[in-house]
C-alpha positions as CSV (number, residue, x, y, z in Angstrom):
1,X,-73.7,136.2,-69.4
2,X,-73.4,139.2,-71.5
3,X,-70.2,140.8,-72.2
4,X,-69.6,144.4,-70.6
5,X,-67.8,147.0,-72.3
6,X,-66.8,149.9,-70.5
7,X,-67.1,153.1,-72.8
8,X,-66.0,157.0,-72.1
9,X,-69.3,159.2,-71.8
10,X,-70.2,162.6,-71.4
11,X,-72.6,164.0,-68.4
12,X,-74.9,162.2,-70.3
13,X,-74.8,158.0,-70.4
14,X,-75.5,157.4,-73.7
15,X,-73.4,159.8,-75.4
16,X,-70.2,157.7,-76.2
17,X,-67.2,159.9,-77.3
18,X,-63.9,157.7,-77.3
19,X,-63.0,156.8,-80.8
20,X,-61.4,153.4,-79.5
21,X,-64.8,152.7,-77.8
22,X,-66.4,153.3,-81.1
23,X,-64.3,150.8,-82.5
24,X,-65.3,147.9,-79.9
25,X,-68.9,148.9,-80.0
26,X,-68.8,148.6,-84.1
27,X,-66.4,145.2,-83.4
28,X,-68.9,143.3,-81.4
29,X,-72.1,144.8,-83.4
30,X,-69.6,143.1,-86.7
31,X,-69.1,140.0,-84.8
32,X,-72.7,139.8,-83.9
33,X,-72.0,139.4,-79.9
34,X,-74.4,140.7,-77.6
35,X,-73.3,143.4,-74.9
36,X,-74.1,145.6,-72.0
37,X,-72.6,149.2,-72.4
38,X,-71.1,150.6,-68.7
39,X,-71.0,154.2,-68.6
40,X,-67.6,155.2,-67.4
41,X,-66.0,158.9,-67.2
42,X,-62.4,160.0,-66.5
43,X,-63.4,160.5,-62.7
44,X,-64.6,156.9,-62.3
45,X,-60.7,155.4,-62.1
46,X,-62.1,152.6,-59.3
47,X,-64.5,151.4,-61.7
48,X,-62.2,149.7,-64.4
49,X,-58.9,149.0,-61.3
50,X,-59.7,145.6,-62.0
51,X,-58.4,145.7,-65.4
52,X,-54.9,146.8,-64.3
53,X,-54.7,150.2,-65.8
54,X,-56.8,153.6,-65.8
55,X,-58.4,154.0,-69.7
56,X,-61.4,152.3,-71.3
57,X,-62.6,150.5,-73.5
58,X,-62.3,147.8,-71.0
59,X,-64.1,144.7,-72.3
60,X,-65.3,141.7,-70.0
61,X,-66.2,138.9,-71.0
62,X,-67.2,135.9,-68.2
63,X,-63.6,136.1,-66.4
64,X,-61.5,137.4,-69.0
65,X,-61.2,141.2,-68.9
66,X,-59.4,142.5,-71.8
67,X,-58.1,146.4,-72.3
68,X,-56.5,148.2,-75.0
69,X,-58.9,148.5,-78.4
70,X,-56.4,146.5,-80.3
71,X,-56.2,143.8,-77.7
72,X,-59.7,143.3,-77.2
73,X,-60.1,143.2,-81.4
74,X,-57.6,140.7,-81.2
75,X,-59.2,138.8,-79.0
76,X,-63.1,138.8,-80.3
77,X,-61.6,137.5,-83.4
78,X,-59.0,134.8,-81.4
79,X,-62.2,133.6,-79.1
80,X,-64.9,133.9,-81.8
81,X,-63.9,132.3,-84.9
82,X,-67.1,131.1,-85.7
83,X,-68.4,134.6,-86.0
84,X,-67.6,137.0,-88.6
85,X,-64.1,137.5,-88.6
86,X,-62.9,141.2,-88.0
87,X,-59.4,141.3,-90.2
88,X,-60.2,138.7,-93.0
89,X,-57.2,136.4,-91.8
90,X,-53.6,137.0,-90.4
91,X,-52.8,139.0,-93.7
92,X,-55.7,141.4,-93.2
93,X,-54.9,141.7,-89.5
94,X,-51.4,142.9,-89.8
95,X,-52.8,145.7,-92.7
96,X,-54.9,146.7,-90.3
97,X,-52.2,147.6,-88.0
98,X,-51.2,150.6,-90.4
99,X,-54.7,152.4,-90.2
100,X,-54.4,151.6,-86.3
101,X,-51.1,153.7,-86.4
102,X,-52.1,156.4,-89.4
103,X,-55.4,157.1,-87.1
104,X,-53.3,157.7,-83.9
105,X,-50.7,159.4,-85.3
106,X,-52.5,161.7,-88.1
107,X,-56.1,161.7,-88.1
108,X,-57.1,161.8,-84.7
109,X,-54.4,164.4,-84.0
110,X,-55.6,166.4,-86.8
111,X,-59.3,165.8,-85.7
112,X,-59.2,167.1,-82.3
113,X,-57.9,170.3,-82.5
114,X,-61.3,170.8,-84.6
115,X,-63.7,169.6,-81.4
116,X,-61.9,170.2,-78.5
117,X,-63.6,172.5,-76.9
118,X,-67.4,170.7,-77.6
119,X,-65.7,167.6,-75.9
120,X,-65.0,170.0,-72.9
121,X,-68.2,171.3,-72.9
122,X,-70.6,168.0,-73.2
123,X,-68.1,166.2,-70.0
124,X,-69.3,165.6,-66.4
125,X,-68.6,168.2,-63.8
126,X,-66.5,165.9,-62.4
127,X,-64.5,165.3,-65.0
128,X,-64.0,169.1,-66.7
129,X,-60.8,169.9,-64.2
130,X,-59.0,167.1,-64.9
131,X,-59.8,167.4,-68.4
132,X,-58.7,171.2,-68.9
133,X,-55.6,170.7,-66.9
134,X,-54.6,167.7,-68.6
135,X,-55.3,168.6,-72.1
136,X,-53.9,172.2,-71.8
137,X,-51.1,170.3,-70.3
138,X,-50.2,168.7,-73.7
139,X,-51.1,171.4,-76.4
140,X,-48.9,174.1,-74.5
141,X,-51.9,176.7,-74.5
142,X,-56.0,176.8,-73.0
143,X,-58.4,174.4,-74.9
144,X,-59.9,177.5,-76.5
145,X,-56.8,178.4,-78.3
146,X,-56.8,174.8,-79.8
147,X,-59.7,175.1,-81.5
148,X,-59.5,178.4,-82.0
149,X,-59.0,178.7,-85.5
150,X,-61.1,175.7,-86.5
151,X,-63.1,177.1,-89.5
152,X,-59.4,177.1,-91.2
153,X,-58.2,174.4,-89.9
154,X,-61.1,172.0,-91.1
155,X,-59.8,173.4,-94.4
156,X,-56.5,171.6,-94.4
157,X,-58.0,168.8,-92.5
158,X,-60.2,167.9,-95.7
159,X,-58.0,168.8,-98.5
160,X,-54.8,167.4,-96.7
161,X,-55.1,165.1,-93.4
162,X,-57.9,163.3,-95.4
163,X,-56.5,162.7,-99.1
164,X,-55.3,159.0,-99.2
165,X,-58.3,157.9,-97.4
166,X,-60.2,159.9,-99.9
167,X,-58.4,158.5,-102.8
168,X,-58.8,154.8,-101.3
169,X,-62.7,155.3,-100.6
170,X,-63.3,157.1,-104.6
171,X,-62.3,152.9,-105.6
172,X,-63.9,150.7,-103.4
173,X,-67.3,150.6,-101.2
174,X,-65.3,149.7,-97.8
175,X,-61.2,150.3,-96.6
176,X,-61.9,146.1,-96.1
177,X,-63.2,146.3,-100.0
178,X,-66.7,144.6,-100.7
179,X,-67.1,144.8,-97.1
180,X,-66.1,146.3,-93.9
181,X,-63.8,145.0,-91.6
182,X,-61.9,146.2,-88.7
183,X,-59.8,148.8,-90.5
184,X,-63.3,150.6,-91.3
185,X,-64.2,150.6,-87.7
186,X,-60.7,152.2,-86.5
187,X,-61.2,154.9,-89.1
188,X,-64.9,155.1,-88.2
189,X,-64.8,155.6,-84.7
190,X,-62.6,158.6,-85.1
191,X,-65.3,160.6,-86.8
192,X,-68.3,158.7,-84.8
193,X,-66.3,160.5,-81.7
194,X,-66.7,163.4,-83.0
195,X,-70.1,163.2,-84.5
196,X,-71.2,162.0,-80.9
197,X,-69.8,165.7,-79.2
198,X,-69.8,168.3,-82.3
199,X,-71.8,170.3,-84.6
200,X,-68.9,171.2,-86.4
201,X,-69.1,170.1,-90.0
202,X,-65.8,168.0,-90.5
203,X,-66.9,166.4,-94.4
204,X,-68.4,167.6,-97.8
205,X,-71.9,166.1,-98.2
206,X,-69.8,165.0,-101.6
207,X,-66.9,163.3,-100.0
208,X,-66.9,160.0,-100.8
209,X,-65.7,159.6,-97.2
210,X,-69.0,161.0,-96.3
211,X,-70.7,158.3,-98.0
212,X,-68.5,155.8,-96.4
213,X,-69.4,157.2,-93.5
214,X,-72.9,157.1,-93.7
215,X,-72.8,153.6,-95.0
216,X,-71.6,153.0,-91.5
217,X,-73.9,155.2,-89.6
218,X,-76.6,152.9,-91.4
219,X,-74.8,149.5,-90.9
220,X,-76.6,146.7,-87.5
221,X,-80.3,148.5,-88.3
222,X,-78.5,152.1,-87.7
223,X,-76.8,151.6,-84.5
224,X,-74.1,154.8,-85.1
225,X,-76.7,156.8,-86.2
226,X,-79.3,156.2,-83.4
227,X,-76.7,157.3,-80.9
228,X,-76.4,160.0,-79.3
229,X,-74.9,162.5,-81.0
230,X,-75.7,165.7,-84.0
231,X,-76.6,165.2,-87.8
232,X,-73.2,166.2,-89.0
């Protein structure tokens, strides 16, 4: 049996958007696991009750169902050590922990305030409400002030948010070194969510983060770049 990851979507099924689904899809496509994608959207709460709790990814896997990106990382790697190992070892799994923390904490914070409002915009009917209300909810003002002053923001957001991934990226090929590992797909998936629901330009074509990026886009025969999502 295949396993089943549940990934955030917009109105349309094949346009992914969670940056911690991102990272799963990129984990298993590392690990060399087959999958089935299940569409899943912020209305669909009944779908994933099994799992004990309300967010995706949700990964399932015969009887075991696993949530939480870090959890379910933690245990492809536990339950498929004969597969290509996501952290490089218990060293390269604890390092990893930091860029699962600077991404929460900095980049992603940083990152949506640029795309906001195209998430809003590509979401189900059924799920814009709860959306609005819940977002607006935690920036104090309407989505459209958020992003309001984005062709600024995106300013700081490369010359600031982004330096000491920058600076790590102008000296080696991957954030894993001669090869990408986990800590590559946390960082990826943040701008793979982004590329999946915005236009907006968020890199220099001469970033080196940029070519990291498209490295990635390119990696398991183009997988991020043949989904859905704009040439950004």
């Amino acid at each position: 049996m295949s396993i089943l990851l549940y990934e955030l979507a917009g109105a349309d099924d094949h346009r992914i958007f969670s940056p911690f689904c991102w990272r799963i899809r990129m984990a298993l496509l590392h690990k060399g696991l087959d999958f089935k994608s299940i569409p899943w959207r912020f209305s669909d709460k009944e779908k994933i009750a099994h799992s004990g709790q309300s967010r995706v990814p949700v990964l399932e896997d015969g009887d075991t169902v696993v949530s939480d990106s870090w959890a379910i990382a933690c245990y492809l790697d536990d339950h498929y050590p004969n597969h290509p190992s996501l952290f490089g070892g218990k060293d390269g799994q604890a390092l990893s922990r930091f860029y699962y923390d600077w991404v929460g904490w900095t980049l992603q914070t940083a990152l949506v305030r640029l795309v906001l409002m195209d998430i809003f915009n590509h979401l189900h009917p059924n799920d814009k409400a709860y959306f609005r209300h819940s977002r607006e909810h935690r920036f104090g003002m309407s989505l459209e002030q958020v992003s309001a002053d984005r062709d600024q923001a995106v300013v700081d957001f490369r010359q600031k948010t982004l330096v000491p991934l920058r600076e790590t990226l102008q000296t080696q090929a991957y954030l894993g070194g001669d090869r990408p590992l986990y800590a590559d797909y946390i960082v990826f998936g943040a701008f793979q969510w982004a590329r999946a629901i915005s236009p907006f330009p968020l890199l220099d074509r001469d970033d080196p983060i940029y070519r990291w990026r498209d490295t990635l886009l390119d990696a398991f025969d183009g997988a991020a770049r043949q989904s859905t999502g704009y040439a950004v």
